[in-house]
C-alpha positions as CSV (number, residue, x, y, z in Angstrom):
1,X,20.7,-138.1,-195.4
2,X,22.4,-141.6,-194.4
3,X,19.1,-143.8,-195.3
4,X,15.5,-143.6,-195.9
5,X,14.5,-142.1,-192.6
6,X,13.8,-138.6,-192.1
7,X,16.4,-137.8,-189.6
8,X,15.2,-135.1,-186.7
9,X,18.4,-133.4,-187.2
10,X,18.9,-133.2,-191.3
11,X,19.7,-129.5,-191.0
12,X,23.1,-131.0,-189.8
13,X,24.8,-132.4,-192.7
14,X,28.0,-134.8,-192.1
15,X,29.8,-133.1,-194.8
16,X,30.6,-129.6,-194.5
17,X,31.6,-128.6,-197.7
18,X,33.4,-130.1,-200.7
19,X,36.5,-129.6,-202.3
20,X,35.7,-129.7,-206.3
21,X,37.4,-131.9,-208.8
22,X,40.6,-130.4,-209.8
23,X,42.2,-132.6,-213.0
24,X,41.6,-136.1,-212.3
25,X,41.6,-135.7,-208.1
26,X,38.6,-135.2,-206.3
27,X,36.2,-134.3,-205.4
28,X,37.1,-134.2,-201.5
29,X,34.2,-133.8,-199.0
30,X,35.0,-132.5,-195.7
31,X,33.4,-134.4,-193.2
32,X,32.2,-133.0,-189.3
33,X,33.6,-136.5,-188.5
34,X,37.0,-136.0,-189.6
35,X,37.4,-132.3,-188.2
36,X,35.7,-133.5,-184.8
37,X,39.3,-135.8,-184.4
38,X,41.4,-132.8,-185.6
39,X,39.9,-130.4,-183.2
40,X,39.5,-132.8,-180.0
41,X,44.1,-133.7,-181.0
42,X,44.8,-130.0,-180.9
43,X,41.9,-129.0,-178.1
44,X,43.9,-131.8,-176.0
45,X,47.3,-130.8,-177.1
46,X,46.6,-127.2,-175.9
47,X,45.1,-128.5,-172.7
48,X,48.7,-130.5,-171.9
49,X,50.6,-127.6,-172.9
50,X,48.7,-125.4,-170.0
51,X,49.4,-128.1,-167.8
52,X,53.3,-128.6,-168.3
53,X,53.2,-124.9,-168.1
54,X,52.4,-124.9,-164.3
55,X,55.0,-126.7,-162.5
56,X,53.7,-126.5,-158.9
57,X,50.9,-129.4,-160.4
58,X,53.6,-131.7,-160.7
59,X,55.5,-131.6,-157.5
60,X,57.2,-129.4,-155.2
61,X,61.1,-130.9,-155.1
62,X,64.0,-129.3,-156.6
63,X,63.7,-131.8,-159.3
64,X,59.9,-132.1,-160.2
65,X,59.0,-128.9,-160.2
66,X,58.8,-128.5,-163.6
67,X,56.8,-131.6,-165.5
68,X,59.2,-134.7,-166.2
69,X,59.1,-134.2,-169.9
70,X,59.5,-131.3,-172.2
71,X,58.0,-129.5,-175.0
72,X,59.9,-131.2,-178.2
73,X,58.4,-135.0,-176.0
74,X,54.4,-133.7,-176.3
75,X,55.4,-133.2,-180.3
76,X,56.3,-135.6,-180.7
77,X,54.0,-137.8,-178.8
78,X,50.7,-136.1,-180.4
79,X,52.1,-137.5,-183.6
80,X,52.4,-140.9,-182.5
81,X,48.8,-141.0,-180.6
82,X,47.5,-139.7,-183.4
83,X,48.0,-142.5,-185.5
84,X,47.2,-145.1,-182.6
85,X,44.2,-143.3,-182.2
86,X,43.2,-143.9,-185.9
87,X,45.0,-147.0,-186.3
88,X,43.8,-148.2,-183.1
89,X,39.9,-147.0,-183.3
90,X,39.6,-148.2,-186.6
91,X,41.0,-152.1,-186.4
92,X,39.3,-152.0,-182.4
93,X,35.8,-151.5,-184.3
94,X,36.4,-153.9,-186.9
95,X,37.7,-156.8,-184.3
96,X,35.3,-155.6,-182.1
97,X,32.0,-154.9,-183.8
98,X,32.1,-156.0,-187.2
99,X,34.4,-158.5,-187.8
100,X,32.6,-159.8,-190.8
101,X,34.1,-156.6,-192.7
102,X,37.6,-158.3,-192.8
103,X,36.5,-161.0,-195.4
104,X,33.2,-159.4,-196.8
105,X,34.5,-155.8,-197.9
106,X,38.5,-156.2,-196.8
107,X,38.9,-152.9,-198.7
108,X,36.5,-151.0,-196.6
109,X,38.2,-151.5,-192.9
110,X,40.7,-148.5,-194.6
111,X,38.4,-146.6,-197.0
112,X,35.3,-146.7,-194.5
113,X,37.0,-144.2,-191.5
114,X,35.2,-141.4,-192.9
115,X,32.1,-142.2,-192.7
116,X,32.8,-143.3,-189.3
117,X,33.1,-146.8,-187.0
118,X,35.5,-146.1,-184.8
119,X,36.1,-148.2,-181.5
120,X,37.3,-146.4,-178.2
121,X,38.5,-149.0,-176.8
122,X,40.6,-150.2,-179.6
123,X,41.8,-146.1,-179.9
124,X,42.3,-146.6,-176.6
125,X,44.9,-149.6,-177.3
126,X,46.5,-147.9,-179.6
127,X,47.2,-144.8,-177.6
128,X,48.3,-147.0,-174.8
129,X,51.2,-148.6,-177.3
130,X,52.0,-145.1,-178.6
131,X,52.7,-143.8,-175.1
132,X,54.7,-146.9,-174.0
133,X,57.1,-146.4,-176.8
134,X,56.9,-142.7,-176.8
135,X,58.3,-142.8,-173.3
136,X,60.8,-145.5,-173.7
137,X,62.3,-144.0,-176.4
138,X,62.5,-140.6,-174.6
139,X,62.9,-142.0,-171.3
140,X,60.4,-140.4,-169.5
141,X,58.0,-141.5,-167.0
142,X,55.3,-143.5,-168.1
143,X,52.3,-143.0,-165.6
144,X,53.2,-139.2,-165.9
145,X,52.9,-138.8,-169.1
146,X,49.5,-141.2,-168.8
147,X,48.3,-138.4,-166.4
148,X,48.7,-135.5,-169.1
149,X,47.0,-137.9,-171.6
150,X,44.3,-138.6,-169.7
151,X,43.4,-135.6,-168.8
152,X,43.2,-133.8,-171.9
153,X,41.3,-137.6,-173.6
154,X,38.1,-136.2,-172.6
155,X,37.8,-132.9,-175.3
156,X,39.0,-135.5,-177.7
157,X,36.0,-137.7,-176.7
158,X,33.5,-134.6,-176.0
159,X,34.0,-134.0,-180.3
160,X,34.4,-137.5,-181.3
161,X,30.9,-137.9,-179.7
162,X,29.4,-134.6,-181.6
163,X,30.4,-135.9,-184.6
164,X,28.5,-139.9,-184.0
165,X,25.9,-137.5,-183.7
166,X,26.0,-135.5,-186.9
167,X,26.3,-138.6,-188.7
168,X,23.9,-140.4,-187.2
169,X,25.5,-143.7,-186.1
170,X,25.9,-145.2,-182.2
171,X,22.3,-144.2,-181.7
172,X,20.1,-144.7,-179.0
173,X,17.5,-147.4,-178.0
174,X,13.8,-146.9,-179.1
175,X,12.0,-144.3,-177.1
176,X,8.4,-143.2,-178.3
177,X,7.5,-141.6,-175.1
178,X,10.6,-139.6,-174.4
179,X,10.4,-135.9,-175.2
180,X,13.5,-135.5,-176.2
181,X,13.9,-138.6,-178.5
182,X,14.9,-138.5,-182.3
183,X,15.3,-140.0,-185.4
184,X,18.2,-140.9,-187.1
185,X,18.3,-141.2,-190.8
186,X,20.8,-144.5,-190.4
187,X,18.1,-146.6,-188.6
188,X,16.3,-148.7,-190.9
189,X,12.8,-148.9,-188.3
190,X,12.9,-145.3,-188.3
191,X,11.7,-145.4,-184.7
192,X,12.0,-142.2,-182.3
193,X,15.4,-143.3,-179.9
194,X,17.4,-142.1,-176.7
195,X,20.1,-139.3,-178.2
196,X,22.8,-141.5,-176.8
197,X,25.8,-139.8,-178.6
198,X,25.1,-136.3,-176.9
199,X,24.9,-138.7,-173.1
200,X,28.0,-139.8,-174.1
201,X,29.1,-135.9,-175.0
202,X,27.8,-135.1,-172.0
203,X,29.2,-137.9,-169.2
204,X,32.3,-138.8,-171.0
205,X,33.6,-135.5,-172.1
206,X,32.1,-132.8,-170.3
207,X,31.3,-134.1,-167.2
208,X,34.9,-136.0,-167.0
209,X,36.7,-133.4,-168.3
210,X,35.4,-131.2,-165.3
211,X,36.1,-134.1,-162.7
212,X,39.7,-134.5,-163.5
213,X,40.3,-130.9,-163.9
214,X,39.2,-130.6,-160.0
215,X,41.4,-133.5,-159.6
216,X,44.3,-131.6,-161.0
217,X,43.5,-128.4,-159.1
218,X,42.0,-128.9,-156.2
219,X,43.7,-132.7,-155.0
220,X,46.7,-132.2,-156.6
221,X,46.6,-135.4,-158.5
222,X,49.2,-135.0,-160.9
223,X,51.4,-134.9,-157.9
224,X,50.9,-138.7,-157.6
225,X,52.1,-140.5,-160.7
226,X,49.1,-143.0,-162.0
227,X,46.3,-141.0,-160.0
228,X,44.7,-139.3,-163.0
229,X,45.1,-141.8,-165.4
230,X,43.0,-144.2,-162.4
231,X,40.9,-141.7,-162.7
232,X,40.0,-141.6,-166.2
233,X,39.9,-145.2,-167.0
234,X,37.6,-146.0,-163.9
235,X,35.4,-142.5,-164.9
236,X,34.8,-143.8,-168.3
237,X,34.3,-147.1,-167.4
238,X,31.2,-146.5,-165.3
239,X,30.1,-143.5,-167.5
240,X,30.3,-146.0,-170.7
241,X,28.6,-148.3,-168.8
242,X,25.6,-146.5,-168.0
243,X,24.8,-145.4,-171.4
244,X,25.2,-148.4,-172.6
245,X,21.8,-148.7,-170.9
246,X,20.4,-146.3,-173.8
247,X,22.2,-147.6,-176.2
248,X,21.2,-149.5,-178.9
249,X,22.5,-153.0,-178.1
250,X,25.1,-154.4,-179.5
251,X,24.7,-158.1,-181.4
252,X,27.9,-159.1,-180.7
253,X,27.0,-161.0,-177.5
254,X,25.6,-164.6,-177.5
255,X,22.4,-164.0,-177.4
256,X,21.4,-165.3,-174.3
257,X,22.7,-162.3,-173.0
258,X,21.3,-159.7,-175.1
259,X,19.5,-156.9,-173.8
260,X,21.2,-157.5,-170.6
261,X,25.0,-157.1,-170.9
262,X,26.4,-155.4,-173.9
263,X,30.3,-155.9,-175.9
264,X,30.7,-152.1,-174.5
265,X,29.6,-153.0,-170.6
266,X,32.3,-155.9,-171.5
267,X,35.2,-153.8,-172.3
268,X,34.6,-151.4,-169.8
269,X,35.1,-153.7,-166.8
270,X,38.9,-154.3,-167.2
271,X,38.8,-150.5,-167.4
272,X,37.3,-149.9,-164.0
273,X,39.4,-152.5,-162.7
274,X,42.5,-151.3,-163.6
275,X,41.3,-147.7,-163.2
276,X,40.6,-148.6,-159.1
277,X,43.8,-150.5,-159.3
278,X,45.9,-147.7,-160.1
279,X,43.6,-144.8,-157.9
280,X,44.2,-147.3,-154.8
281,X,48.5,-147.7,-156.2
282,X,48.5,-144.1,-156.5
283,X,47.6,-143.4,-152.9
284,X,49.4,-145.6,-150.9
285,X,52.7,-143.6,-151.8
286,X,53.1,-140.2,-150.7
287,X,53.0,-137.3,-153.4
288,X,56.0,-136.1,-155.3
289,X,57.9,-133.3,-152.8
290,X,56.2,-134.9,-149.8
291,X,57.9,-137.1,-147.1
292,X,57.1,-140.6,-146.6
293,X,55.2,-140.7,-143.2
């Protein structure tokens, strides 16, 4: 248990087991948390693999049938949005939502990760910079290799939102009435709340995840560079944005504005923006293998 409340969930603990105390090391627990990011990099790293597989997604010409990059390129790029994830999440939350940790507890914006506080959008950052330099220094296509990360980004978020769940944190706003609503041991009021974490599991990873798979198979849309990644950003944008309504606010916002407009709502717009931006880009050009009309 996080805090004093009795959490509805308790039969989920955050840690799954421990390692014992071997010399002077340890002990090591093994956190949900931590194995939620491992199996949403490899989930999405099998997903792009299936996809690179099939050639006739990415275009029909001589020279794009196969996808623009190779195997050795996803290897190497997992590595590197791996750590921008991390790296990324981690100083995006602190910037973001608790700045005060920088000068308060400096030690704790590294030792802290495991117990979770991890931004999306700043992951999100971080991902971006991996993929920019990933591609430059392989010199593959950009937007192509955007499209591939965005559409395996959603298993990634599916677990990432499971394990807010299990530990308790990015819950909901108070909901007496509502007959699903819960407790979560983290909340000092103890008060029954909106399970926001499993909306979010549900509208930002499921339900996105099925949207840009039709996308891919049904529309073609890796066949037009920027299309999926468009996609994605304006899909999570709006989805974001309407939990955020069930959220529990944040208090970064002045506070003539809170309860109305939220830092996630906030973050989200430049998302949608460029998200529409790119989906309208996208389809002014005419697929890969097709002739301009």
């Amino acid at each position: 248990m996080i805090g004093a409340c009795p959490a509805s969930f308790d039969l989920i603990d955050p840690v799954l087991f421990t390692i014992p105390k071997v010399w002077i090391l340890g002990p090591f627990p093994i956190r949900w948390y931590a194995l939620a990011y491992i199996a949403g990099l490899f989930g999405g790293l099998f997903w792009v693999l299936h996809l690179i597989k099939q050639g006739r997604l990415w275009g029909t010409t001589p020279k794009t049938q196969t996808p623009p990059y190779a195997r050795a390129f996803v290897d190497d790029l997992v590595l590197w949005i791996m750590i921008g994830v991390i790296a990324g999440g981690r100083l995006g939350y602190v910037l973001f939502y608790n700045t005060s940790m920088i000068w308060e507890t400096p030690v704790r914006v590294v030792t802290g990760i495991s117990d979770g506080g991890m931004s999306f959008h700043g992951g999100l950052i971080g991902v971006t910079l991996a993929m920019v330099l990933t591609a430059r220094a392989h010199k593959a296509p950009l937007l192509r290799v955007s499209d591939a990360v965005a559409a395996a980004t959603p298993i990634g978020l599916f677990f990432g939102r499971m394990a807010n769940f299990i530990n308790g944190e990015l819950y909901g706003r108070p909901a007496p009435d509502l007959l699903w609503a819960m407790r979560f041991a983290a909340d000092p009021t103890c008060q029954l709340r909106h399970p926001s974490q499993l909306y979010e599991a549900a509208l930002e990873g499921l339900v996105l995840f099925v949207i840009l798979t039709v996308l891919i198979y049904r529309f073609r849309a890796l066949s037009r560079p920027g299309l999926l990644t468009g996609a994605f950003l304006a899909g999570y944008g709006v989805f974001r944005a309407f939990v955020e309504l069930f959220r529990e606010p944040d208090r970064q916002m002045p506070e003539a504005l809170q309860g109305y407009v939220t830092m996630g709502m906030v973050l989200c717009i430049p998302m949608i923006a460029l998200g529409a931006y790119l989906i309208w880009r996208a389809r002014q050009r005419p697929a890969v293998g097709e002739r301009p009309a």
